[in-house]
N, C-alpha and C positions, 0 to 999 in steps of 0.2 A: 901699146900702139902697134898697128902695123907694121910689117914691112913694104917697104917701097920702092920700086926699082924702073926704068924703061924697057917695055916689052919689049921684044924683038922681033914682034911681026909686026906692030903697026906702028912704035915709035911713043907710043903714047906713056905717060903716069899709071903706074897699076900697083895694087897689092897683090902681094905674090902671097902666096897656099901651097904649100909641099903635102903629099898623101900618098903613102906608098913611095914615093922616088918621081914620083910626075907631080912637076911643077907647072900651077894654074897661074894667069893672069887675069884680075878683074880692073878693069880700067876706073878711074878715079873719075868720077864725073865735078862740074865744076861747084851745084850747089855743095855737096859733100865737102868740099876743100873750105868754102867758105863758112861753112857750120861751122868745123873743127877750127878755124881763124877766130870765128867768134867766141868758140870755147876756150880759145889759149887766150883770146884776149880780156877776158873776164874774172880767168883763175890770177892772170897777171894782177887786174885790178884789186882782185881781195889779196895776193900776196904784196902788194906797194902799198897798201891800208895798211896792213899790217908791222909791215917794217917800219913805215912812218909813226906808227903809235909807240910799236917800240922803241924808237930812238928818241920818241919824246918822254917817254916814262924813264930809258937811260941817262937821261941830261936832267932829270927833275933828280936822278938818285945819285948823280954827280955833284952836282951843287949844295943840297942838303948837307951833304955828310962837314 
């Protein structure tokens, strides 16, 4: 992931770029934020699938024994 910080010439959300010793600012526009929302929200969903199945295969190998 990026880095992120408030610019200090407009105030705004930016990824910062170092090159050389000069540090760039590109400002974050708002689709972009909510792309990367929709991607954390999705990775979320296949990792809560996932702990859910295992906790159900953990409890069937609980009981069994």
């Amino acid at each position: 992931m990026s880095q992120v910080s408030i610019c200090p010439t407009c105030g705004s959300k930016s990824r910062i770029k170092e090159s050389d010793g000069v540090t760039s600012y590109q400002a974050i526009q708002d689709d972009e934020v909510f792309k990367k929302v929709s991607q954390l929200k999705k990775a979320m969903e296949k990792f809560k699938a996932k702990a859910e199945k295992l906790e159900k295969e953990l409890e069937t190998l609980k009981t069994s024994q």
